[in-house]
N, C-alpha and C positions, 0 to 999 in steps of 0.2 A: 557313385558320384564321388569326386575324390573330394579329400576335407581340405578346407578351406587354409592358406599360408598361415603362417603364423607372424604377427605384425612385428614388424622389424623397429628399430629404435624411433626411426624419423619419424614413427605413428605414435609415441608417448606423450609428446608435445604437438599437438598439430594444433593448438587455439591458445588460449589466454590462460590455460593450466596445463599441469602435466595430467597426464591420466592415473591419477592415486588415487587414494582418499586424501581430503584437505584437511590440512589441520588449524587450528583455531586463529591464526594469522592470515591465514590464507582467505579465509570468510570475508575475515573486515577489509582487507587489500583487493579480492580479486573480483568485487563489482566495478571499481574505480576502471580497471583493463575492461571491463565489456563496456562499460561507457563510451570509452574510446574509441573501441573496437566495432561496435556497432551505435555509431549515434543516431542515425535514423529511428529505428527503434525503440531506443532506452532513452533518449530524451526529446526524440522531434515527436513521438504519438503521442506521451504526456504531455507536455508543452501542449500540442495541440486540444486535449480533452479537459484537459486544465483552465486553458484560456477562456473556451467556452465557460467552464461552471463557475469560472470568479467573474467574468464579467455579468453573470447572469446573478450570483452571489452579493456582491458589490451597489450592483443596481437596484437590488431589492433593500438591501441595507440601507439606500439612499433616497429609496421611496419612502421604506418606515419612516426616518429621519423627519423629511422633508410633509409627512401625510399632514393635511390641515387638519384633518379630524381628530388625531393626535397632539397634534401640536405640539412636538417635543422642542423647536425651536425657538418657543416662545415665552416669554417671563414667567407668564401663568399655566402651564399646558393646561389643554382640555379634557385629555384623555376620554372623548367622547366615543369611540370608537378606533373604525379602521374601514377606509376604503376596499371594495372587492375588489377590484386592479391591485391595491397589495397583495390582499389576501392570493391572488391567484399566480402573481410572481413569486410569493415565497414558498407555493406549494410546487412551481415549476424549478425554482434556484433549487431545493430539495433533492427532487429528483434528478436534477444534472447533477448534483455534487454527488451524489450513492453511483450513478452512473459512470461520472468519471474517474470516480471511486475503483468500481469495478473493470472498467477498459484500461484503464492505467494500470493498474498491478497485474492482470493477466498477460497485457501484450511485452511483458517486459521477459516471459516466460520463455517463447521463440527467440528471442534476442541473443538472451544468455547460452540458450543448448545450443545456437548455432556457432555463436564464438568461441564455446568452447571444442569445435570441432575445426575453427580457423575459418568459419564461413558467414559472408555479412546476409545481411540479410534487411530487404522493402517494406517500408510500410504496411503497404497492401497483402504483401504474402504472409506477415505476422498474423494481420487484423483478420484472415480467411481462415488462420486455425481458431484465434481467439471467435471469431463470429458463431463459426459452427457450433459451438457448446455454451451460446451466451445465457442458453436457459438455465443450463443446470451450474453454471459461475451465477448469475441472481439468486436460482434457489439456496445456494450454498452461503449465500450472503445474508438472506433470509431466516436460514437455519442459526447461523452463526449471530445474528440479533436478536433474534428469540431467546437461545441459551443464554446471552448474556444477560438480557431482558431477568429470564427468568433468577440468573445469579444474586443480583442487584436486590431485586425482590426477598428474594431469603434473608438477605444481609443484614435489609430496611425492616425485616419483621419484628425484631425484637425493637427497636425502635418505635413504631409504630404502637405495639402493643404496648407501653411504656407510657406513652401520651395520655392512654386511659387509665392511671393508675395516678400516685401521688408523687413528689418531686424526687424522693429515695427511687422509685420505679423508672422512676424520667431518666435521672442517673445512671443506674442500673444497665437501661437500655440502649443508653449514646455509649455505653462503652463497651458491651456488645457487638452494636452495631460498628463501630472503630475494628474489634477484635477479627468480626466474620470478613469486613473487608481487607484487611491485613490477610488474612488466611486465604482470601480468595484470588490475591495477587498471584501464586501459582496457576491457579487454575483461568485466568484471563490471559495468563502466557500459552498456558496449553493450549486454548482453546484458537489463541493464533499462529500458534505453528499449526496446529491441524489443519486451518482454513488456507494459509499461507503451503503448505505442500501440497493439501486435496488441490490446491487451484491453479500449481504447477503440474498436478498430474491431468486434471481435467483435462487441460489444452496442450500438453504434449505426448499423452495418451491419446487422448480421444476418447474417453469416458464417461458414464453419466457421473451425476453427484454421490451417489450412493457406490457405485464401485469407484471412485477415488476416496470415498470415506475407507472404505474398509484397504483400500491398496494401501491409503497414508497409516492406517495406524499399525498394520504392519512391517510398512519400512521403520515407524519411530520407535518401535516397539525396542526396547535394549537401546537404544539412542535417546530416552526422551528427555532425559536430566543433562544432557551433553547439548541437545538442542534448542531448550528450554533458556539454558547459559548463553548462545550463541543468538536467539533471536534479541535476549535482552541486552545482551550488550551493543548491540547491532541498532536497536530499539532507540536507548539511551543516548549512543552518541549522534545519530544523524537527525534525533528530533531536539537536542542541543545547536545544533548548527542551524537547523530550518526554524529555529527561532529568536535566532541571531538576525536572520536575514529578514525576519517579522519583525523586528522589535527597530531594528534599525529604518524600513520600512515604517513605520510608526512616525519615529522620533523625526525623518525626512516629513513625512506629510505634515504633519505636526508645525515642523518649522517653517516651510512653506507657506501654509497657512495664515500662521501669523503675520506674513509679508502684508496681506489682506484680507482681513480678517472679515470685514462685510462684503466681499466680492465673492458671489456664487460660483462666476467660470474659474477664480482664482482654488475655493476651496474643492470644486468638484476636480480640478488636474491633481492636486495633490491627493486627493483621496485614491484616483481611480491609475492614476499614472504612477506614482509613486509610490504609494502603499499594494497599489491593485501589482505592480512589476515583481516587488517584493515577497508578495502571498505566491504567486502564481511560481517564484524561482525556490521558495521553499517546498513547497506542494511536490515540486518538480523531483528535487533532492529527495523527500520520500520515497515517492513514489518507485522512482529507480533504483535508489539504493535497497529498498526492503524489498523489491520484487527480486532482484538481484540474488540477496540473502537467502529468499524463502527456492530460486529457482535453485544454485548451489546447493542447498540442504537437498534438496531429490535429489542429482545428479549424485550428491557425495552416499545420502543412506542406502541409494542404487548399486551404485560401487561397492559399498561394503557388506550387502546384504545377497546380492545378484551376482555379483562381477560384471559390473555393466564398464568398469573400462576396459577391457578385453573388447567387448559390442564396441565400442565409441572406435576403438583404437583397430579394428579391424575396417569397421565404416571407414577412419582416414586413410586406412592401406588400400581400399577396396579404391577410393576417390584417387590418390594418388597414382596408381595401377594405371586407372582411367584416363590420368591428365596425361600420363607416358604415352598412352601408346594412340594419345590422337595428336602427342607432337611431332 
């Protein structure tokens, strides 16, 4: 079987990068191009999965509000309770938000490898890869609650144990507890770039959770203080931005409000129109932006671990081959 050509230059650039490794510019710039590039994708499935769990979100926050049982709207509240109809929206807002959670940062994953190969790509055809392994993206999500669960918990020990002691122990233990959380900020970055690669390899491997756990922490392996740097900054600035867009949101409903301030259809447009627009376009901006991030981090520790742009860059010579010879 003869070996395969060797890719010629037009196959370096065939998408939204060149086929290198990226370097630290290149991160924070080149989700902005998949956006573009593929908006179906990278912001119409979010958008979509989005809309559903703030309205369902929203609604429930409007129940509590508004529950007579509670009675938070009134001079005296009762605080006698909580209706089941809340209780059973807020256990469903819950699980749409962990869901949309979960659909929105995976399906961003198809978006990105395909744009960076120069190829758009449907709704429908993302959500088929992401569908196929929705078990093991929940269990991974799972996992990844638990650990942190369990982090949180170590932190609050000395605290805890501190309570049962005198005010020098009390002391003693809020600053501890300060300490282990400061120390465990590393490891709460760690533990989302792991979840954020294992979840790019999940759905564009096609893996279970267990062999993307172990694939991710050998691509991160010699990378993980480079990518640690690169999630947090990435982290920082685009959850500055999406709560700009919350806070502004806010301050609109806010002032709306006050137009009429006893008219219910008055304050529910402002809550659910103007603040509910707001949450759902920051949501949005996450979402894509750090899938974005976490999809790049594979493709890049791939490249420099595999030589996968040789692979990438042969695929565009192999397509382009393709598109000649049925012109």
């Amino acid at each position: 079987m003869p070996a395969p050509a060797a890719p010629t230059y037009r196959s370096w650039q065939p998408g939204i990068i060149a086929l290198k490794p990226l370097s630290f510019g290149d991160f924070l710039a080149v989700p902005f191009k998949a956006l573009r590039f593929n908006r179906a994708v990278m912001i119409g499935a979010p958008l979509l999965f989005t809309l559903v769990s703030t309205v369902l979100s929203l609604t429930t926050l409007w129940m509590v509000v508004n529950d007579p049982q509670l009675g938070l709207l009134s001079a005296a509240p009762t605080l006698s309770g909580i209706s089941g109809e809340t209780i059973a929206l807020i256990v469903i807002a819950i699980a749409a938000a962990l869901l949309a959670d979960v659909f929105s940062s995976s399906i961003i994953a198809p978006g990105v490898a395909r744009a960076v190969l120069g190829e758009r790509l449907t709704i429908a055809t993302a959500w088929k890869q992401v569908q196929h392994r929705l078990g093991s993206l929940l269990l991974l999500y799972l996992v990844s609650f638990v650990v942190i669960c369990a982090v949180v918990a170590l932190a609050c020990a000395p605290l805890l144990l501190a309570f049962l002691g005198d005010g020098a122990a009390a002391a003693g233990g809020v600053a501890l507890t300060v300490l282990f959380f400061l120390a465990a900020i590393p490891l709460f970055l760690a533990i989302t770039v792991v979840q954020g690669v294992t979840r790019a390899l999940i759905v564009l491997e096609d893996v279970s959770m267990v062999q993307g756990l172990r694939r991710a922490f050998g691509l991160i392996k010699g990378r993980f203080w480079w990518s640690l740097l690169i999630v947090f900054v990435a982290m920082f600035l685009i959850n500055i931005a999406a709560s700009v867009f919350q806070y502004v949101g806010q301050f609109g409903a806010v002032a709306v409000g006050l137009i009429a301030p006893d008219s219910t259809a008055v304050l529910a447009i402002s809550f659910f129109a103007i603040y509910g627009v707001a949450y759902v376009v920051s949501m949005v901006m996450v979402y894509a932006y750090l899938g974005a991030i976490f999809a790049l981090l594979y493709i890049d520790l791939r490249m420099r671990h595999e030589g996968f742009d040789i692979d990438l860059a042969r695929a565009a010579e192999a397509r382009a081959a393709a598109q000649a010879g049925r012109a």
